[in-house]
C-alpha positions in Angstrom: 0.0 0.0 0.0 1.1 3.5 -0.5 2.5 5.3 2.9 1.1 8.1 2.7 -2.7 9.6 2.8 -4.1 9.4 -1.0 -5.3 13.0 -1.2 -2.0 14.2 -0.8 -0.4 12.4 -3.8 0.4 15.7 -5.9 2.9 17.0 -2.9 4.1 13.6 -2.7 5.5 12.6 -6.4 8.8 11.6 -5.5 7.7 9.2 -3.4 4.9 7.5 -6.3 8.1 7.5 -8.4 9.7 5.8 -5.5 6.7 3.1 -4.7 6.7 2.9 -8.7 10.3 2.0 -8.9 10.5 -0.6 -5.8 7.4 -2.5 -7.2 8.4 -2.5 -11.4 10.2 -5.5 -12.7 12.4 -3.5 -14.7 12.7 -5.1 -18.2 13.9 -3.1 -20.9 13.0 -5.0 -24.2 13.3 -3.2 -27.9 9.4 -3.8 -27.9 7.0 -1.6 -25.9 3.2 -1.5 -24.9 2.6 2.2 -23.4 -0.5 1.8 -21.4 -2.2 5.8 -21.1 -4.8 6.4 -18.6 -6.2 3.0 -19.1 -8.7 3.6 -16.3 -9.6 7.0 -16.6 -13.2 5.9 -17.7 -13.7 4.2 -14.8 -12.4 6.6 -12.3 -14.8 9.1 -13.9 -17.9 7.0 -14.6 -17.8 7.6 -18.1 -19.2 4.7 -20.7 -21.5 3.2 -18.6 -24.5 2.9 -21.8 -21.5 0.8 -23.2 -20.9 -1.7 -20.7 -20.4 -4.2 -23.1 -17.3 -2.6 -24.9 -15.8 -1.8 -21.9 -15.8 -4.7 -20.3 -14.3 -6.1 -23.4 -11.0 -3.6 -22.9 -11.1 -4.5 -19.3 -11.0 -8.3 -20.1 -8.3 -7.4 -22.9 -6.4 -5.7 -20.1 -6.8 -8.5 -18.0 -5.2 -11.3 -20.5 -2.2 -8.8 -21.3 -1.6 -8.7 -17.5 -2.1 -12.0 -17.0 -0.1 -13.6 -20.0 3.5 -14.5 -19.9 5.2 -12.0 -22.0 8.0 -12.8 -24.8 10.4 -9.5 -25.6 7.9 -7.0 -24.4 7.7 -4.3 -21.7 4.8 -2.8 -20.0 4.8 0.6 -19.6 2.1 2.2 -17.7 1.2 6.3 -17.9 -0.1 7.4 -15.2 -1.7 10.7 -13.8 -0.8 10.7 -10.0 -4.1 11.1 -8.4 -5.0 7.7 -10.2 -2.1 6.1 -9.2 -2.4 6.7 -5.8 -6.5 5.8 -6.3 -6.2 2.7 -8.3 -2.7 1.7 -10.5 -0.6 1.6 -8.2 -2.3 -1.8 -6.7 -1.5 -3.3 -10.3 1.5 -1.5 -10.2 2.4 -4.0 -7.0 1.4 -7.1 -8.7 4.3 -6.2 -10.6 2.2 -5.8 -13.7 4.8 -3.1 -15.4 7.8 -2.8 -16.6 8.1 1.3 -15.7 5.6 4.1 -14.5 6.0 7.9 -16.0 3.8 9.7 -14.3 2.0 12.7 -16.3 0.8 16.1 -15.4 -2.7 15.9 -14.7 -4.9 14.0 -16.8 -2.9 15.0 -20.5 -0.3 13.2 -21.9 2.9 15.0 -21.2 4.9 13.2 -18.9 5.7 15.0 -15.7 9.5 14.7 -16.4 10.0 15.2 -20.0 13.5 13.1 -19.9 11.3 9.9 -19.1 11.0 10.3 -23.0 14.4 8.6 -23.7 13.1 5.3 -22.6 11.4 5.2 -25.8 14.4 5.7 -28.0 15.5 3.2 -30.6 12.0 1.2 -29.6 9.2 -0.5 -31.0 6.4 1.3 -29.7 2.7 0.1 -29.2 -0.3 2.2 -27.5 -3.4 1.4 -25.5 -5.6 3.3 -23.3 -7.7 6.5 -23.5 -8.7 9.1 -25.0 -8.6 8.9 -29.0 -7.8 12.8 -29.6 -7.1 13.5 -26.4 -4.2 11.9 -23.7 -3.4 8.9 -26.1 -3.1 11.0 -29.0 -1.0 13.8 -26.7 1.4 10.8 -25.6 1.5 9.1 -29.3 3.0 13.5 -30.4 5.0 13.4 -27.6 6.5 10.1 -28.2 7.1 10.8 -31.5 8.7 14.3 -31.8 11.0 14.0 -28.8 12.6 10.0 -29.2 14.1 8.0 -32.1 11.4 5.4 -31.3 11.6 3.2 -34.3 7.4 3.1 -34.8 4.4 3.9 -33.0 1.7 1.6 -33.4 -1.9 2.1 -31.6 -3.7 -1.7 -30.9 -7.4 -1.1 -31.2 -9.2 -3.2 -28.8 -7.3 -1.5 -25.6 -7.5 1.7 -26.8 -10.9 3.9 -26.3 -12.5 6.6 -27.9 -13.8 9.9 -26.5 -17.8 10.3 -27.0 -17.3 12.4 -29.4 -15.1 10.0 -32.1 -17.4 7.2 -30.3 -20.7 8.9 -32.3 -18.2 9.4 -35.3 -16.8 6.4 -35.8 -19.8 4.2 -34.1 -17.6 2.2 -31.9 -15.8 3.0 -28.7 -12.7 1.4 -30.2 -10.4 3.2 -32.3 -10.3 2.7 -36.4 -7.3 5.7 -36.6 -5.8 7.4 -33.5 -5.8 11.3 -34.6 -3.6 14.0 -33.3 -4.4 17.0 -31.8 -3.2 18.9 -34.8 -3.5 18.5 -38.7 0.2 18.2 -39.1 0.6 14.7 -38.9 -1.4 12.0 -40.4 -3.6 9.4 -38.2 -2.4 6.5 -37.3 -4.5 3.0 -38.3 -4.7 1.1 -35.3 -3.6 -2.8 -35.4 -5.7 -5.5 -34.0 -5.2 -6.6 -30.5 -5.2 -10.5 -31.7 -2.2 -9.9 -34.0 -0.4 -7.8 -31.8 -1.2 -10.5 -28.4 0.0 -13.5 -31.0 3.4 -11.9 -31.8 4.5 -10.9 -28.0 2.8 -13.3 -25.7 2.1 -17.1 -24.9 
């Protein structure tokens, strides 16, 4: 459990990255799932008239956390207040490789150097919001590393209400950025991507 009261996690984010470090397992494979806000939904209530879908990307959470991994790491992004709420209990089944914490509830990490983890990497996405934090981490990602691609996996990715009426699904067809400059992304199947890195 955390040692400290849960309301005061924003004065406290040394020691998150400390409970963070003492609890990940540490791999560092070329390949890498980035996990953003994957239960920001469920923090906030949100998608409850689509219980169904979201108890799909739960479930698909589930298996990835419960499958043995083969040249993969886990990395989860995290705002702090939902850390210290919920993640950092999967955090302690030693579910992730690595925690960069973000500020607030975009997808900038807190300390922009965390970025370098991604360098010279595979990189795969999951988690929420399509146009939002996922797409903010997916910029940040890939303007500031050498990461060698960027690939979003549908079925644990979500999209706001908004691209959810737009696209009549709450999973992702294309991950968009927040600005016209770049190009979406077409998101990859979650069955392909699960057959490749796990057992």
């Amino acid at each position: 459990m955390l040692p400290f009261n849960k309301q005061e996690y924003y004065s406290n984010i040394p020691l998150l990255e400390e409970h963070a470090k003492e609890n990940c397992t540490d791999s560092n494979s070329k390949n890498c799932l980035v996990l953003v806000h994957p239960y920001f939904c469920k923090l906030n209530g949100e998608y409850m008239s689509k219980v169904d879908e979201f108890e799909t990307y739960s479930a698909n959470l589930d298996k990835i956390y419960n499958s043995k991994r083969k040249n993969l790491s886990i990395v989860l992004y995290e705002e702090p207040s939902h850390y210290a709420k919920l993640t950092s209990e999967l955090v302690e089944k030693h579910f992730f490789d690595k925690v960069i914490f973000t500020n607030g509830s975009c997808g900038d990490p807190y300390k922009k150097q965390e970025l370098n983890y991604f360098s010279n990497k595979n990189i795969f996405v999951g988690g929420m919001y399509n146009g939002l934090c996922l797409s903010n981490a997916i910029s940040e990602i890939k303007e500031n590393t050498t990461a060698r691609k960027i690939v979003p996996i549908k079925q644990i990715s979500l999209n706001t209400w908004a691209r959810m009426r737009e696209q009549y699904t709450i999973f992702p067809n294309k991950v968009v950025f927040l600005t016209n400059s770049q190009m979406p992304l077409k998101t990859r199947n979650l069955d392909d991507f699960f057959n490749k890195f796990f057992e």
